[in-house]
N, CA, C and O atoms as a MOPAC input file, in Angstrom:
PM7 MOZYME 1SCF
protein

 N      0.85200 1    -1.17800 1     0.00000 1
 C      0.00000 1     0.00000 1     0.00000 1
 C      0.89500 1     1.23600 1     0.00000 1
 O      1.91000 1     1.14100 1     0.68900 1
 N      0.62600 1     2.75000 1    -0.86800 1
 C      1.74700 1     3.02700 1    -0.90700 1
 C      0.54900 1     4.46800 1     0.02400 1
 O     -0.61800 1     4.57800 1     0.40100 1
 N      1.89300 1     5.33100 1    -0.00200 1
 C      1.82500 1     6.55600 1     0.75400 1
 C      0.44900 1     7.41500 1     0.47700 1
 O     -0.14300 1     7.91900 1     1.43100 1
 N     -0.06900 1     7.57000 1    -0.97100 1
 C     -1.53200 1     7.83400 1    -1.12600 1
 C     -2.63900 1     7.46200 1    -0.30900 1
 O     -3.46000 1     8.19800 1     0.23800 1
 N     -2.53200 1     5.98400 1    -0.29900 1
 C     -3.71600 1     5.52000 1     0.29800 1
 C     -3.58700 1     5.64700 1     1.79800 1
 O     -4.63600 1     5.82300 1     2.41900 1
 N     -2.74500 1     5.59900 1     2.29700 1
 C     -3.14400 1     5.70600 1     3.90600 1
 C     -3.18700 1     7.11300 1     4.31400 1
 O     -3.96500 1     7.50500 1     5.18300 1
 N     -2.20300 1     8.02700 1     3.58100 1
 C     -2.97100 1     9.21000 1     4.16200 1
 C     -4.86200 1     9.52600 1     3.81000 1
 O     -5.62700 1    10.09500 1     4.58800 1
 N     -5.19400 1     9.00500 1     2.54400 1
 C     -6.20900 1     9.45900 1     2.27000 1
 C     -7.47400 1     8.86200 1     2.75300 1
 O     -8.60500 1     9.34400 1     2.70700 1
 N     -6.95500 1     7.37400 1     3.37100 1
 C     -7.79600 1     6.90900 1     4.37100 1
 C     -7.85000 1     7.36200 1     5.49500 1
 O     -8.95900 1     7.05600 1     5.93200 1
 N     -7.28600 1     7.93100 1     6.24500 1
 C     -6.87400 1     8.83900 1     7.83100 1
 C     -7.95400 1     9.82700 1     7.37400 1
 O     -9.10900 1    10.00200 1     7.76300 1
 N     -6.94900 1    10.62700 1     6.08600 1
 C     -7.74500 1    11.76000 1     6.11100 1
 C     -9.56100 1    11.61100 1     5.66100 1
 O    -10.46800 1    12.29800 1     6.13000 1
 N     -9.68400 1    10.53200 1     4.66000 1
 C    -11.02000 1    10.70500 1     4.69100 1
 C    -11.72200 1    10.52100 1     5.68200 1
 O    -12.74900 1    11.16900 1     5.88800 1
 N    -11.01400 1     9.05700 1     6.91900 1
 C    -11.80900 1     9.33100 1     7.82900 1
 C    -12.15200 1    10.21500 1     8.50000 1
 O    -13.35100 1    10.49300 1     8.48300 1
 N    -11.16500 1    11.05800 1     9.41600 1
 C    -11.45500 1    12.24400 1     9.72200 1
 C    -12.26800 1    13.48500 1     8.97000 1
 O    -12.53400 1    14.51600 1     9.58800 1
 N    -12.64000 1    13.28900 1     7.56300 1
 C    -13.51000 1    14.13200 1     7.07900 1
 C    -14.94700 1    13.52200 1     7.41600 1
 O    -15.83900 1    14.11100 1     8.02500 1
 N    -14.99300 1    12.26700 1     6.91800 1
 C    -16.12500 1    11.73500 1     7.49700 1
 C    -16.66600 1    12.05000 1     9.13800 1
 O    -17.74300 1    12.49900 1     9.53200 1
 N    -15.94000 1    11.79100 1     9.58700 1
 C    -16.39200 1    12.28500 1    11.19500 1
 C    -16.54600 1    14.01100 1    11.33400 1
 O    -17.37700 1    14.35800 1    12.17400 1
 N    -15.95200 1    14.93100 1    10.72300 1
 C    -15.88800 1    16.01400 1    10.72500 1
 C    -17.42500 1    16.62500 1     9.90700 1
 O    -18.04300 1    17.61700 1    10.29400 1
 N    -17.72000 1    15.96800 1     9.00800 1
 C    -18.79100 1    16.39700 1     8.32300 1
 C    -20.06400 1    15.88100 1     8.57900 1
 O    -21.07500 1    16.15700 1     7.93300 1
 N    -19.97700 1    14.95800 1     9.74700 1
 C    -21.16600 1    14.34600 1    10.10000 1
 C    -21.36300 1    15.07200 1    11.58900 1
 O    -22.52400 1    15.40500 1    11.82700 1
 N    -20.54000 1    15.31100 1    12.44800 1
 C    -20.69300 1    16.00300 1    13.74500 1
 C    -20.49200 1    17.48900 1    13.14600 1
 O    -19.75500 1    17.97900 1    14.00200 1
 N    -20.66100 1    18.25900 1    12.40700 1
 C    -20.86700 1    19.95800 1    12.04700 1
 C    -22.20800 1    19.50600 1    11.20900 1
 O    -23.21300 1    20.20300 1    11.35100 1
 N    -22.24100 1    18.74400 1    10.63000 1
 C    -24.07000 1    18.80200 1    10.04000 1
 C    -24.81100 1    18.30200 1    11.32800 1
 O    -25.78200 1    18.99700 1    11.62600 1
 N    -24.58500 1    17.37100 1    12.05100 1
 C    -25.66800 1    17.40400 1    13.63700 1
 C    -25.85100 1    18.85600 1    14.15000 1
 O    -26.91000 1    19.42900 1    14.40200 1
 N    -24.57500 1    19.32600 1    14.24800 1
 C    -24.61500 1    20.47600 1    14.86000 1
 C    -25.27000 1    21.87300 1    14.26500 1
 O    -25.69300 1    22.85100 1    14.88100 1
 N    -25.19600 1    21.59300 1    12.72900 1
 C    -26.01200 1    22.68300 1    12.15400 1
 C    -27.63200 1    22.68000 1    12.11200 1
 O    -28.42800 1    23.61900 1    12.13200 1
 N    -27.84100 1    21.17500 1    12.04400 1
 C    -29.29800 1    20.88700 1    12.11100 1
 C    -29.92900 1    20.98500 1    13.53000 1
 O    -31.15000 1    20.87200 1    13.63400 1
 N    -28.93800 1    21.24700 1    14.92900 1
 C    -29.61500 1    20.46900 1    15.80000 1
 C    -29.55900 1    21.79500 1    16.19500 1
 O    -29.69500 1    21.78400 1    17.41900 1
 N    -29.42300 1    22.99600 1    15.77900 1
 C    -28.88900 1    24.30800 1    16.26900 1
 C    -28.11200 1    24.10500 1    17.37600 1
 O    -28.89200 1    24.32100 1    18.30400 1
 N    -26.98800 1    23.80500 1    17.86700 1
 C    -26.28600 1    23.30700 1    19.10800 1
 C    -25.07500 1    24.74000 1    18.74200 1
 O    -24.20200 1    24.58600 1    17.88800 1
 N    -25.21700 1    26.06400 1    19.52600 1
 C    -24.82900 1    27.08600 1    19.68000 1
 C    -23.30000 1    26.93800 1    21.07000 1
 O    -22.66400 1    27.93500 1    21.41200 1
 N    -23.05900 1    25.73000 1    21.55300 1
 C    -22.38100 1    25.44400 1    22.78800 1
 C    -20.84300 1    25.86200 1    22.18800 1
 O    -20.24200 1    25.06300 1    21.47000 1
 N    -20.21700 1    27.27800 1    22.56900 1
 C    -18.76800 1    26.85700 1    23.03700 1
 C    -18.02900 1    25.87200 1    23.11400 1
 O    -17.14000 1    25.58100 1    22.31300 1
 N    -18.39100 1    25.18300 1    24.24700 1
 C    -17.55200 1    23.96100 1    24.45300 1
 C    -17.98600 1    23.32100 1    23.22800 1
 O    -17.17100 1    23.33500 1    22.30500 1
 N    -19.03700 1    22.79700 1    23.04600 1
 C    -18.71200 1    21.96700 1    21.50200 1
 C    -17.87600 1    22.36900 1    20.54200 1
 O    -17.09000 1    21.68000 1    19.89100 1
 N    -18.04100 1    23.29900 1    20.49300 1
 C    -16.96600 1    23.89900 1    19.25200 1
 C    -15.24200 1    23.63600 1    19.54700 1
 O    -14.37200 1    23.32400 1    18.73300 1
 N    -15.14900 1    23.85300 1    20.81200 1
 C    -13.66100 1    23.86800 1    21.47000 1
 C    -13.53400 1    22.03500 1    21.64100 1
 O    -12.38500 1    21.59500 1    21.65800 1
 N    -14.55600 1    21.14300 1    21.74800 1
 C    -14.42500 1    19.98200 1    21.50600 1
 C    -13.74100 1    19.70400 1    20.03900 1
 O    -12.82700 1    18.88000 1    20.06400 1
 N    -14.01700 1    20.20100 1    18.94400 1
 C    -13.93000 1    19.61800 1    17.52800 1
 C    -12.76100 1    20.08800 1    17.21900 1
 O    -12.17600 1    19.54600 1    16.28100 1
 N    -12.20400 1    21.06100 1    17.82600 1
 C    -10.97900 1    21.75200 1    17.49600 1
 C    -10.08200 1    21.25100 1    17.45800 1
 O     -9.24000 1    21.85200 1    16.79100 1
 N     -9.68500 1    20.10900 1    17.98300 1
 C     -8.23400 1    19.30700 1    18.03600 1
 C     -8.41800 1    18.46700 1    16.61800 1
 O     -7.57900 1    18.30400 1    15.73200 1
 N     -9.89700 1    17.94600 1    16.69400 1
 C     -9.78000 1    17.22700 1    15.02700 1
 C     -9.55000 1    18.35700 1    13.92600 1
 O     -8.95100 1    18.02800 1    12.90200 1
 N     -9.90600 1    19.41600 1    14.04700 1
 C    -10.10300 1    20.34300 1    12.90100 1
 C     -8.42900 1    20.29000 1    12.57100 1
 O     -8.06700 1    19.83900 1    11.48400 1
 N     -7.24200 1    20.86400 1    13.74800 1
 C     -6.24800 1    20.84200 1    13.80600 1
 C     -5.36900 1    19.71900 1    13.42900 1
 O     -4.26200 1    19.87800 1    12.91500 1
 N     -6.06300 1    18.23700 1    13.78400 1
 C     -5.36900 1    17.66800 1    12.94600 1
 C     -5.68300 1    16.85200 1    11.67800 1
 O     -4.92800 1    16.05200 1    11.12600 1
 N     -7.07700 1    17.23900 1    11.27300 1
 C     -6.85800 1    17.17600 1     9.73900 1
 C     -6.70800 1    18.34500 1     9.22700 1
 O     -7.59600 1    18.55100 1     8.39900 1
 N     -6.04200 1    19.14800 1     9.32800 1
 C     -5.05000 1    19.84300 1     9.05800 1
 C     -3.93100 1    19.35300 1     8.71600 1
 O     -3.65500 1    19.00500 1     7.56800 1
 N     -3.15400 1    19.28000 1     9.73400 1
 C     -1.99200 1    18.58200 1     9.75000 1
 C     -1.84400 1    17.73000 1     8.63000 1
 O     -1.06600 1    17.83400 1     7.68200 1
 N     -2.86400 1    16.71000 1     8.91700 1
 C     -3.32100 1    15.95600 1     7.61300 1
 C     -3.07800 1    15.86500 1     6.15700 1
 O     -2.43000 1    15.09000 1     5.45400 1
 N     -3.79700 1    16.89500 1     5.93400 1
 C     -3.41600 1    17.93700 1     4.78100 1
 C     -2.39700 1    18.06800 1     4.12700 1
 O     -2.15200 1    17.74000 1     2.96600 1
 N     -1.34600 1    18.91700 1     5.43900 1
 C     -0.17300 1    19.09700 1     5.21700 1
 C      0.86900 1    17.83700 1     4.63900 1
 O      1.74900 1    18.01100 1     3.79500 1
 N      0.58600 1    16.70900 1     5.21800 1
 C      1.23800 1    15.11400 1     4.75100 1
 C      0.60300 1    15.10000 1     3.86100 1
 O      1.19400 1    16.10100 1     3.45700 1
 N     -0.20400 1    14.88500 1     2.97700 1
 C     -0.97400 1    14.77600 1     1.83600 1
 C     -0.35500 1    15.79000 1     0.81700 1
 O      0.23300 1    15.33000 1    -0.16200 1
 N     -0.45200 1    17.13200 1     0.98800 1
 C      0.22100 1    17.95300 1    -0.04900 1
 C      2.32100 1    17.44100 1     0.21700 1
 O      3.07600 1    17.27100 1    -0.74000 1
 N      2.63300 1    17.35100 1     1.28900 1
 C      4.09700 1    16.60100 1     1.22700 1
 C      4.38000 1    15.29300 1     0.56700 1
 O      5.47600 1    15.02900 1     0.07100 1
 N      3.51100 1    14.60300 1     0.57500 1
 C      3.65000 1    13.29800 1    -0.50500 1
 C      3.20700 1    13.62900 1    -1.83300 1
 O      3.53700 1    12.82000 1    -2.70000 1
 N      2.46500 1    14.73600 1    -2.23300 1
 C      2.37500 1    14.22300 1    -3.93700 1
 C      3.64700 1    15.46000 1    -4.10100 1
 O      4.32600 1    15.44900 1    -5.12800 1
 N      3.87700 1    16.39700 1    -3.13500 1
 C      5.43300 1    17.27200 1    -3.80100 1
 C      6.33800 1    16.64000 1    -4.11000 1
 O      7.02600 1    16.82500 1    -5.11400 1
 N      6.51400 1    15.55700 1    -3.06300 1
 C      7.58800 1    14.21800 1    -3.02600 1
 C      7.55000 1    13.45800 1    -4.28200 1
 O      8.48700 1    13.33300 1    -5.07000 1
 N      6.51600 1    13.02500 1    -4.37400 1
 C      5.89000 1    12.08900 1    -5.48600 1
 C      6.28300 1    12.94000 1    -7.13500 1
 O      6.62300 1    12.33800 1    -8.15300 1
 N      6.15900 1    14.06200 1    -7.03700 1
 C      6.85300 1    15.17700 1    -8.34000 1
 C      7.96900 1    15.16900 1    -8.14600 1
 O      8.52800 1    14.39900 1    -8.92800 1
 N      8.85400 1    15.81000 1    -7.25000 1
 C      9.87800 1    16.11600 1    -7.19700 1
 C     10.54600 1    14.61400 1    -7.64300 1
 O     11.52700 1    14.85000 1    -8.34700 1
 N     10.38900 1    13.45800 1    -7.50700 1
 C     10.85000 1    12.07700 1    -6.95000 1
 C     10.86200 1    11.89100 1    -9.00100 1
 O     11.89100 1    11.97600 1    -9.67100 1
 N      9.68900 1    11.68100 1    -9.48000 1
 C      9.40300 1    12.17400 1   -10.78600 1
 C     10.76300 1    12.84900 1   -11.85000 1
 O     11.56000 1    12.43400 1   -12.69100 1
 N     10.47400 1    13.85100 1   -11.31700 1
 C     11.42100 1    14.70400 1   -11.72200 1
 C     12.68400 1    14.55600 1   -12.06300 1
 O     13.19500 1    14.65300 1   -13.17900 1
 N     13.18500 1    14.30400 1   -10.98800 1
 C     14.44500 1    13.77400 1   -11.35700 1
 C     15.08300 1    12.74000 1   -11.03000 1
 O     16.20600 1    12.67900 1   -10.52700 1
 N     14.14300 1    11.62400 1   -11.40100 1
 C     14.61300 1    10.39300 1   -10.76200 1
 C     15.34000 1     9.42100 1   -12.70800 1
 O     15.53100 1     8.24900 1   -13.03100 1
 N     15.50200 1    10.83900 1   -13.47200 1
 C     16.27100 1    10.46100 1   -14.44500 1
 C     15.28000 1     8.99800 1   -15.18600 1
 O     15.54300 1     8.76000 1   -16.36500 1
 N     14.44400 1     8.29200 1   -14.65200 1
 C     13.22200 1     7.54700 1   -15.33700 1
 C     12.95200 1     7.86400 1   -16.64700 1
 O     13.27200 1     9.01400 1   -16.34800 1
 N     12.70300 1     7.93800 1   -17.68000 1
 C     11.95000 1     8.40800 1   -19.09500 1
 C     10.71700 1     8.24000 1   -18.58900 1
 O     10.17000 1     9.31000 1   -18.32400 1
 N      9.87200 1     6.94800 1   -18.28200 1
 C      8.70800 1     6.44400 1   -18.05100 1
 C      7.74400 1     7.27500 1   -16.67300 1
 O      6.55700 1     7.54700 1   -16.49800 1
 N      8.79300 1     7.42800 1   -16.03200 1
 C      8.17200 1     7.98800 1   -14.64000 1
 C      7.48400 1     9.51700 1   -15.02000 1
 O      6.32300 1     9.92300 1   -14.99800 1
 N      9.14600 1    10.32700 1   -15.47900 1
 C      8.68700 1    11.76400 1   -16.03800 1
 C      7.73400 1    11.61800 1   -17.63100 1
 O      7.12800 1    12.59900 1   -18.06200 1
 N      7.72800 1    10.69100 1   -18.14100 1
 C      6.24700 1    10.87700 1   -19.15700 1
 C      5.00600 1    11.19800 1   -18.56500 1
 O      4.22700 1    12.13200 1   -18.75300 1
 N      4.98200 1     9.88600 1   -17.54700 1
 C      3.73400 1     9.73400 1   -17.08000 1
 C      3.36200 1    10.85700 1   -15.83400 1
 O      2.14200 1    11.02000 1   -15.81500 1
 N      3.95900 1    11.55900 1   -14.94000 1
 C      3.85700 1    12.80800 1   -14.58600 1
 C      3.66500 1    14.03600 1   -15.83700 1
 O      2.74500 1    14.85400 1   -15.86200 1
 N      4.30200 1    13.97300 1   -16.41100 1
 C      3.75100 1    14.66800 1   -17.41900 1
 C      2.31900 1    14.84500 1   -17.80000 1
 O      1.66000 1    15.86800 1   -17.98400 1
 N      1.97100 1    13.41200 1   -17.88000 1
 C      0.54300 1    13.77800 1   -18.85200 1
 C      0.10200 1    13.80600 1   -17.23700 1
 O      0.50100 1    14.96800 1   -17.17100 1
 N     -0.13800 1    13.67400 1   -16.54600 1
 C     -0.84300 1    13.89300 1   -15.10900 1
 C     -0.93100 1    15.28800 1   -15.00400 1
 O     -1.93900 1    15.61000 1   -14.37400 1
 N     -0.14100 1    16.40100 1   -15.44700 1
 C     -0.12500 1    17.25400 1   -14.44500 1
 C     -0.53000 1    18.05800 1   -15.97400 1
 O     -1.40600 1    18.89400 1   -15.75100 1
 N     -0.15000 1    18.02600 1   -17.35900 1
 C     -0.75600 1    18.49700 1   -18.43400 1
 C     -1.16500 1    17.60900 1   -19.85500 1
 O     -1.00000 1    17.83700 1   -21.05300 1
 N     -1.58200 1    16.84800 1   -19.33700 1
 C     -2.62500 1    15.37500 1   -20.04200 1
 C     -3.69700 1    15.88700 1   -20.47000 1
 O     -3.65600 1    17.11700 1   -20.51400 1
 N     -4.95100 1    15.26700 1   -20.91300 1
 C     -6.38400 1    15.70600 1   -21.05200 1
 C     -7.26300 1    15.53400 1   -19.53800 1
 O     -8.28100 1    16.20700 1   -19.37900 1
 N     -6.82300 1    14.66100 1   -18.54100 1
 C     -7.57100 1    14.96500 1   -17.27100 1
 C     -6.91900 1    15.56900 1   -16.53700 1
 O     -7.01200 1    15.14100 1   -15.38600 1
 N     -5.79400 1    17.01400 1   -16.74500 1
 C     -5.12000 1    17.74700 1   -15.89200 1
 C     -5.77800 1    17.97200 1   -14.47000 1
 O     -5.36700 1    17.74500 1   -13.33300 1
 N     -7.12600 1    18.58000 1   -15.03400 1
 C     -8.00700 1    18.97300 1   -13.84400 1
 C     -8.29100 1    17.98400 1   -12.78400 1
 O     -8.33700 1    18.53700 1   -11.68500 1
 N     -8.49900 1    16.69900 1   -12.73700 1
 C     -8.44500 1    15.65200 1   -12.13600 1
 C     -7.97200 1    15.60900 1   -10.89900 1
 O     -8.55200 1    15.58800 1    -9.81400 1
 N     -6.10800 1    15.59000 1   -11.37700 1
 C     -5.49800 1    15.43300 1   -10.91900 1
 C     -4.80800 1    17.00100 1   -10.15600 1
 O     -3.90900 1    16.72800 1    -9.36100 1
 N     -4.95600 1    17.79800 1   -10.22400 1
 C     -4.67900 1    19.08000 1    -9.52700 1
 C     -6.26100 1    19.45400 1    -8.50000 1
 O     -6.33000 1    20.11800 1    -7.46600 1
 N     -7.48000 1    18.68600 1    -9.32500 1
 C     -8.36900 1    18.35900 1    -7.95900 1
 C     -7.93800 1    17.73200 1    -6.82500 1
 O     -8.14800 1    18.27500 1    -5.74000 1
 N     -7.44800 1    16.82800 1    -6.88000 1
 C     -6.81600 1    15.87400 1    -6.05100 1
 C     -6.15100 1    16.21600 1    -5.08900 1
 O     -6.27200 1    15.96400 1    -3.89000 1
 N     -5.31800 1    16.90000 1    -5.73700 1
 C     -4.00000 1    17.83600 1    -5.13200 1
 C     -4.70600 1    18.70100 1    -4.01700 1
 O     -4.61700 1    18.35700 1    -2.83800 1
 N     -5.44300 1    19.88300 1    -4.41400 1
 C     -5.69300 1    21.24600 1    -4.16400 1
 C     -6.90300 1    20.55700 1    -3.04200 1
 O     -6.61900 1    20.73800 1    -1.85800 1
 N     -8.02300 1    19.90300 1    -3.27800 1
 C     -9.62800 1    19.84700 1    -2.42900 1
 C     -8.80200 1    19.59900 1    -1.12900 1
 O     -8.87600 1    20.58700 1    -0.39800 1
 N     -7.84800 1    18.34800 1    -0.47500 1
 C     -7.31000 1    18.50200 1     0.62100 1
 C     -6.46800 1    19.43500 1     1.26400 1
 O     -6.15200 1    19.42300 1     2.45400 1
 N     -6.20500 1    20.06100 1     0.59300 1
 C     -5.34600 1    21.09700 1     1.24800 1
 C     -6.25400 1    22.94300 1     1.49800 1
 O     -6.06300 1    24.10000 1     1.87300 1
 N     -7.25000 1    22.00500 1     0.95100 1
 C     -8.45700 1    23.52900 1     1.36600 1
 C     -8.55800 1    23.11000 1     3.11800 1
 O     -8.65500 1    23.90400 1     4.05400 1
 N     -8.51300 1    21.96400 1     3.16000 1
 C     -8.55700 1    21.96100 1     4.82100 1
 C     -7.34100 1    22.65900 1     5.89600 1
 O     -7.47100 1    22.56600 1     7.11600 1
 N     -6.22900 1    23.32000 1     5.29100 1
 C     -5.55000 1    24.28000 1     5.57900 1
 C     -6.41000 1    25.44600 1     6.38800 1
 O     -6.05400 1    26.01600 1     7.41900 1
 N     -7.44600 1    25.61400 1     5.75800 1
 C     -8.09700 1    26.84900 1     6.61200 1
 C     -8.77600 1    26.58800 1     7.97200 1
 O     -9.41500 1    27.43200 1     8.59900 1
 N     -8.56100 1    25.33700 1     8.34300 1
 C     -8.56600 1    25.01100 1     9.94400 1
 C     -7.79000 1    25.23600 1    10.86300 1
 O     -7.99100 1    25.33600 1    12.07300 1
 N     -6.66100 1    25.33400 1    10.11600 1
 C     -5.29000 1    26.27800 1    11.51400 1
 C     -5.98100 1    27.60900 1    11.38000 1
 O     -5.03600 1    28.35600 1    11.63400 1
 N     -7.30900 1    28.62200 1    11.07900 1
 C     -7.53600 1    29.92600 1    11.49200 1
 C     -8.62700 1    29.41900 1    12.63000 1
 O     -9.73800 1    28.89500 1    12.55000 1
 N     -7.83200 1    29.79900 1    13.65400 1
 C     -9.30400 1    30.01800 1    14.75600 1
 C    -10.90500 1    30.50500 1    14.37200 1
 O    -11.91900 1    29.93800 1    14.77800 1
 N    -10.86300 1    31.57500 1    13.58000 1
 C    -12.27600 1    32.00100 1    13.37100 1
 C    -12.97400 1    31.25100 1    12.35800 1
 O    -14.13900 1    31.57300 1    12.12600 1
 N    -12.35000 1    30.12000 1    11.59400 1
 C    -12.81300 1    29.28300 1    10.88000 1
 C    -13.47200 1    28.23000 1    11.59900 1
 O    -14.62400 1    27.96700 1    11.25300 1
 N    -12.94000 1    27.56700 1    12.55600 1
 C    -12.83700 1    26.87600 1    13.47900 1
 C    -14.15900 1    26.81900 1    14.24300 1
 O    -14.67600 1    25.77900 1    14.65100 1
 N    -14.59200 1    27.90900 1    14.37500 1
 C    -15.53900 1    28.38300 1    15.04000 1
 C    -16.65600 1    28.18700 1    14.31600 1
 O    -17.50700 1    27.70900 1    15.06800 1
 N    -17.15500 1    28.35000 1    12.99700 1
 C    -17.80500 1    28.74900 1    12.18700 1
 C    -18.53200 1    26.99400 1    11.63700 1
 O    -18.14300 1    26.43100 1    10.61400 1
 N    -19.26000 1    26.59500 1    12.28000 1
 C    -19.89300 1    25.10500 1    12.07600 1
 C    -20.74700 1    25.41300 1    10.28100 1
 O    -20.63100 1    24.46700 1     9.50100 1
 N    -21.32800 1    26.35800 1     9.89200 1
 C    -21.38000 1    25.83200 1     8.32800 1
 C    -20.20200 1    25.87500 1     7.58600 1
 O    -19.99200 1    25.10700 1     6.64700 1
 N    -19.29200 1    26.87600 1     8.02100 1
 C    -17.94100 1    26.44400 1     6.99800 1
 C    -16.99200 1    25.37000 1     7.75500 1
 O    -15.80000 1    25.60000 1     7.54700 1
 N    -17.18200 1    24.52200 1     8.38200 1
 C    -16.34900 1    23.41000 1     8.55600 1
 C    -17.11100 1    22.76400 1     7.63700 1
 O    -16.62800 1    22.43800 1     6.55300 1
 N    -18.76200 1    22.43100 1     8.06200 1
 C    -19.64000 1    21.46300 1     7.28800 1
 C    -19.11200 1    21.72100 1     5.76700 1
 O    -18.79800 1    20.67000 1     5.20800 1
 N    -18.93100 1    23.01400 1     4.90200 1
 C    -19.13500 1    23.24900 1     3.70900 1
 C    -17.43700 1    22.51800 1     3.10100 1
 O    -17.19100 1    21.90000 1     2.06500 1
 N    -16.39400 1    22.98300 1     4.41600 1
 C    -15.00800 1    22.13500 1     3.96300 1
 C    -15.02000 1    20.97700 1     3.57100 1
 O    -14.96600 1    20.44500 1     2.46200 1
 N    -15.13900 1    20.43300 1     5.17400 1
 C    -15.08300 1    18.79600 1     5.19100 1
 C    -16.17800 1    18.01200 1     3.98000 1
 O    -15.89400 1    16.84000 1     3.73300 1
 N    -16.90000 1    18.36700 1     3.53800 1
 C    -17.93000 1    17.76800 1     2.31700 1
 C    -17.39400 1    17.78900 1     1.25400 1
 O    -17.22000 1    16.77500 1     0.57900 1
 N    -16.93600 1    19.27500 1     0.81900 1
 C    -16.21700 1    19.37200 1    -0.37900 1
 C    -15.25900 1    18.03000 1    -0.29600 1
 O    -15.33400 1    16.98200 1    -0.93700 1
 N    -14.30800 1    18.45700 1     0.75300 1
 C    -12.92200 1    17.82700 1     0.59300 1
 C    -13.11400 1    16.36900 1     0.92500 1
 O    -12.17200 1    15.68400 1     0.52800 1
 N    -14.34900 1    15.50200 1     1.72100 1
 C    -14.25500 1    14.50200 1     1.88100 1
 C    -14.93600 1    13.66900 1     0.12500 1
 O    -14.36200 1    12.66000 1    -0.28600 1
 N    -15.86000 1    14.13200 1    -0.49400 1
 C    -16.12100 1    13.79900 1    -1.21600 1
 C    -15.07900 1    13.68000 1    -2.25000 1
 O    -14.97200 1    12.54800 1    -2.72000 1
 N    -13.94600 1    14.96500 1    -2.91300 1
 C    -13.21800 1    14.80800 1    -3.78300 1
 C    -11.87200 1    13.46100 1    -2.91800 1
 O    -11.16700 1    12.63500 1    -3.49800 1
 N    -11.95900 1    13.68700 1    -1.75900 1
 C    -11.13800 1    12.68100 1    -1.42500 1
 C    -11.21300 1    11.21300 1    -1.72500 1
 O    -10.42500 1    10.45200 1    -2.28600 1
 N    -12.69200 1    11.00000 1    -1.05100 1
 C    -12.94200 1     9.43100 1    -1.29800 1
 C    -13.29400 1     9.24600 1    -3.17600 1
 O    -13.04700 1     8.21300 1    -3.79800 1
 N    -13.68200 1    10.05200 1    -3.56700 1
 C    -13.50000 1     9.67400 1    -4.96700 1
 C    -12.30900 1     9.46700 1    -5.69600 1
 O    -12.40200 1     8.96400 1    -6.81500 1
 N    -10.85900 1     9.87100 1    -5.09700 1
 C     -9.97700 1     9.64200 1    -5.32300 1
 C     -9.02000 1     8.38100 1    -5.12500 1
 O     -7.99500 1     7.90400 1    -5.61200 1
 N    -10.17900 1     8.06000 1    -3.88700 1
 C     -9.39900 1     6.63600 1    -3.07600 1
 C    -10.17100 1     5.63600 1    -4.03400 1
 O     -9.87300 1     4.44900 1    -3.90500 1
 N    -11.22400 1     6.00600 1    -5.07300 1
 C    -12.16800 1     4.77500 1    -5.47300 1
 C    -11.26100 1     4.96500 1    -6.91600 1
 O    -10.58900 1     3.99900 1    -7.27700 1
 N    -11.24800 1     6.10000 1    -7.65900 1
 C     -9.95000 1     6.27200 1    -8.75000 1
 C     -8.84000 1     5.47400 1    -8.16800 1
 O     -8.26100 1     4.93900 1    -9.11300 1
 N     -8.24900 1     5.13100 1    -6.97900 1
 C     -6.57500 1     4.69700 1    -7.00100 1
 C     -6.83900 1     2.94600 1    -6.67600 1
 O     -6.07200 1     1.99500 1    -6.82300 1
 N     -7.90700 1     2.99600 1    -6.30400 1
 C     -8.41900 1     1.24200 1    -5.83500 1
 C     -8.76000 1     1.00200 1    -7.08200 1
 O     -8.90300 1    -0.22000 1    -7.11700 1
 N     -9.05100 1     1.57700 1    -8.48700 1
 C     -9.64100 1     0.67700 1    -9.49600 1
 C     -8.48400 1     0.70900 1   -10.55100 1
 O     -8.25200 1    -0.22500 1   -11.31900 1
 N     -7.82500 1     1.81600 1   -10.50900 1
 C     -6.38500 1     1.73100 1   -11.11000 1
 C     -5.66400 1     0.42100 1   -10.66200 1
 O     -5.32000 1    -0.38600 1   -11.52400 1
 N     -5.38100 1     0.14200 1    -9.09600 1
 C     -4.47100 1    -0.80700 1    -8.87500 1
 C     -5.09000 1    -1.82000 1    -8.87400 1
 O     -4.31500 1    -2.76700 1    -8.74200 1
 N     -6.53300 1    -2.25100 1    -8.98800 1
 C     -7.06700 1    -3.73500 1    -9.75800 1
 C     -7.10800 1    -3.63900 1   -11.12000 1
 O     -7.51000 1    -4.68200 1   -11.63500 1
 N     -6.84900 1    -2.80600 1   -11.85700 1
 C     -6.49400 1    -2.94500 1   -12.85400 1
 C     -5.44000 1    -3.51300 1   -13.46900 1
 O     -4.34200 1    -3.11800 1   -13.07900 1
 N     -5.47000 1    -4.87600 1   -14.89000 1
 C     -3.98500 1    -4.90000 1   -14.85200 1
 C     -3.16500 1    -4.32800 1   -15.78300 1
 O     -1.94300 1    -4.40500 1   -15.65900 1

């Protein structure tokens, strides 16, 4: 299993849990402080999260790059300016929107966690179902 998939399983889980406790909380009107100061350590570390996720596909380019390969740097190539460019710079970019959880006043704000974690859990796990059908592929 390589470095993709387990961050993006961590991280989806933690989106999953993140987007299901801020939609209770938006529906249930639950206005509590302390709840909010409860969720904050997850917010913080899918964050973090994030941050390993955008460090492995830099790795994963840079590694590319100049790992002197022909085959490796083709196929980065068409990844990053191929016909599904967008795809793959989705990929990239939807997790690292969860960056805006290291701002406290974000933090705070239960429809824009809900509106993060959805975005980003959805482009995530669709990515984990793209890399599971690639590698049963032969």
């Amino acid at each position: 299993m390589d470095a993709w998939s387990i961050v993006g399983f961590i991280q989806s889980g933690l989106l999953w849990i993140l987007a299901g406790v801020s939609l209770l909380w938006i529906f249930r009107r639950i206005e509590d402080a302390a709840a909010v100061r409860l969720l904050s350590p997850v917010l913080i570390l899918q964050a973090v999260t994030s941050l390993i996720w955008g460090y492995v596909i830099a790795m994963e380019l840079f590694v590319a790059r100049y790992s002197g390969a022909i085959y490796t740097a083709e196929a980065t190539n068409l990844r990053l300016n191929g016909p599904y460019w967008w795809v793959y710079w989705l990929l990239f970019a939807a997790p690292l929107v969860s960056l805006a959880f290291l701002i406290p006043r974000v933090r705070r704000s239960m429809p824009v966690v809900a509106g993060i974690s959805l975005f980003a859990f959805s482009v995530v796990c669709s990515g984990l179902l793209l890399g599971m059908a690639k590698a049963a592929s032969p």
